[in-house]
N, C-alpha and C positions, 0 to 999 in steps of 0.2 A: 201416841194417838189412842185414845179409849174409844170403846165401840159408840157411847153416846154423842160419839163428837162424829160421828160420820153419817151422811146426808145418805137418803132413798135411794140414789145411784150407786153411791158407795156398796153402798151392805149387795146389793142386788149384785153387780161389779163380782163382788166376791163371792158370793154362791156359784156366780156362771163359770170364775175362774179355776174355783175347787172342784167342780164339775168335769168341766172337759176340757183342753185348748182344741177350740176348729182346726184341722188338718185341712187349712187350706192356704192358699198364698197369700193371704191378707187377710187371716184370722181377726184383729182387732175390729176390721172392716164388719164382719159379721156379727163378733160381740156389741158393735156399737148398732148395729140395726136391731139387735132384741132387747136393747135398752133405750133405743129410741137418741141418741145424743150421735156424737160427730167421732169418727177413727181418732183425730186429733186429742180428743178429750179422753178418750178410753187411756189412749198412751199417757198423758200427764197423768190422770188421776191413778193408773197402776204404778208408773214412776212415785206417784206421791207414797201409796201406800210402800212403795218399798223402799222409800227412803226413811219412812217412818216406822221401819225397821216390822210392821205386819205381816207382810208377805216375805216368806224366807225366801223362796225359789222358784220358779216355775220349770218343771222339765217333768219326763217320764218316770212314771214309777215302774220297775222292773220285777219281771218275774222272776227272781232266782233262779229256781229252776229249771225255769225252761232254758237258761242260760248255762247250764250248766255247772250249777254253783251249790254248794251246801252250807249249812249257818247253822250256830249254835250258841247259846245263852252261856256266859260264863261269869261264874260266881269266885269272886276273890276275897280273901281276909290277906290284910296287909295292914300292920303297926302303922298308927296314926305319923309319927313319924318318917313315914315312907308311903305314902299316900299322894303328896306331891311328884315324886318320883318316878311312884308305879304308872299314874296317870299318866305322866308324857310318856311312858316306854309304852302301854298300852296305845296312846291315841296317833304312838309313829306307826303301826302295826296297818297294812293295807288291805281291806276291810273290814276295819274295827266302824261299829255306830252306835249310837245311844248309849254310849258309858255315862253312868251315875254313879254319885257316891250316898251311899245311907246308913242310915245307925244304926247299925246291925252288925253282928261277927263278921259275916259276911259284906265287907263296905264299900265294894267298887264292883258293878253290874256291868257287863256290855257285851254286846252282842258280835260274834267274829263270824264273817262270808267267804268261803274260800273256794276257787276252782275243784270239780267233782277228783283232780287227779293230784290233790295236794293232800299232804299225810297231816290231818287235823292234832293229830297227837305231838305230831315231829313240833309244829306251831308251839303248840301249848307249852309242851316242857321245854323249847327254848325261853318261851317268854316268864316261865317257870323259876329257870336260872338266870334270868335279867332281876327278876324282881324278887326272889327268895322270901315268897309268901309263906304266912303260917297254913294257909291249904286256899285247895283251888277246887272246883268244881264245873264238870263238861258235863253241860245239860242240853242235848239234840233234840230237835222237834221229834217229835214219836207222830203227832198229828198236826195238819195246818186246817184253820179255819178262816174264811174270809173275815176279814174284818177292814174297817175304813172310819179313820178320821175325816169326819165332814161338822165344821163347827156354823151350824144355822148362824145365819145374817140376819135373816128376814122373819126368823120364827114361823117357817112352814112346814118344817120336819126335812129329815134328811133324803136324797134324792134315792131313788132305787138304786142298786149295786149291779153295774153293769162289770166290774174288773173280771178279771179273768182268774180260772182257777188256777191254783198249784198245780205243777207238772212236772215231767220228766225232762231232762235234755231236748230239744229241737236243734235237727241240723238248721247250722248258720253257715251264708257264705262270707266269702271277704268282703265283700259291699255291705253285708249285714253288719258286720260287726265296725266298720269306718263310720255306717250310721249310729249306731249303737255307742259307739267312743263321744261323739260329735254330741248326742241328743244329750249327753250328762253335764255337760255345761248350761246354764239358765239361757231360757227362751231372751234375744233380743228384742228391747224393745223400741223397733221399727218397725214400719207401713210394711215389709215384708220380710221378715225375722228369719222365713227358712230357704230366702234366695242368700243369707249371710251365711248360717247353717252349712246350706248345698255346698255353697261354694270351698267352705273350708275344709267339706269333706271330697271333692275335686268330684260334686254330680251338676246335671243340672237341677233347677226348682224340683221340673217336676216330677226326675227319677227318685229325687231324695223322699218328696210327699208320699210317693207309691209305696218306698221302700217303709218309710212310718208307719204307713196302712198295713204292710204285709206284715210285718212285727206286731199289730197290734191283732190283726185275723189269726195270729200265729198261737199268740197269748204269751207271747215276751214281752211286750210291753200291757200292764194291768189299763193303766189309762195315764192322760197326760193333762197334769193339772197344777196348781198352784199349792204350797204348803204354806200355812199359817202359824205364827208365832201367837198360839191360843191366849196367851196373857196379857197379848196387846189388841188382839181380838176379842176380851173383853171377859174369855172364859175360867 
């Protein structure tokens, strides 16, 4: 689906979705009242888009750090002949994201998230002697900056940046983090997505809601939104 192939509802649909999802018990219900059409139809047409392979996901984007987690850029040269290889051992690796390959000495890029009490070194140089690169390179953020992928639908400019900053650790309880396991799975899409949510994390509706909200007052969760597959978005 190309972006010209998608109707005034659509493109609109998808600005509100990369926006915000409502934190409410029938979030679609809402999105369909500021678009003016029916909850029914919000659902289809997000089904559509995400069967049209648009919309990758919809769930929270998380603050690293306030979760207590540190991440760093790594740069790999590995013989083209082992580029298949290194790739799978790199993307078994749990929190590996955004690995690229490019044409450069340096040809496989991605980025690794680890727990603040994991030895980033001990990581690397086992994955080191998995793949027997001709060199490797551990680049740590020094500085974070806000930034946001927001790809305009509607050609109105991008919405203000309400996400939250970078941060230290925040104490989490056990309910937090059963919410937090739970919200990394994609939003269902039903008339009430987080009584499905609640339940499989064993709350009810609307301790789980509260609990979303405190996460996000907390600034562990940046905001909770829809990711776009930009190519098919038209960008």
């Amino acid at each position: 689906m190309k972006k010209d192939k998608l109707d005034k509802i659509d493109r609109r649909l998808l600005n509100i979705l990369q926006t915000e999802i409502p934190l409410k018990r029938e979030p679609f219900t809402a999105i369909a009242s500021a678009l003016g059409i029916t909850e029914q139809e919000v659902i289809e047409r997000v089904q559509r888009l995400k069967s049209s392979r648009m919309i990758r996901y919809i769930s929270p984007i998380f603050n690293a750090g306030a979760l207590g987690y540190v991440s760093t850029l790594v740069a790999v040269s590995v013989s083209e002949d082992r580029v298949e290889e290194a790739v799978r051992i790199v993307n078994a690796l749990p929190g590996v994201s955004h690995n690229y390959q490019r044409k450069h000495y340096y040809n496989l890029w991605f980025t690794l998230t680890l727990p603040g009490n994991v030895d980033r070194d001990d990581v690397l140089g086992k994955l080191k002697d998995e793949i027997g690169p001709e060199a490797i390179m551990d680049l740590p953020a020094l500085s974070r900056f806000k930034a946001r992928a927001f790809f305009d639908m509607e050609g109105r400019g991008a919405p203000a940046d309400t996400a939250a900053e970078e941060r230290e650790a925040v104490p989490l309880m056990v309910a937090d983090w059963a919410v937090i396991i739970e919200l990394q799975r994609d939003l269902p899409l039903v008339s009430r997505p987080f009584d499905v949510m609640a339940r499989n994390a064993g709350f009810t509706t609307e301790e789980f809601i509260t609990l979303v909200r405190s996460l996000k007052d907390r600034g562990v969760i940046k905001r909770y939104n829809a990711a776009l597959r930009q190519a098919k978005a038209g960008f």
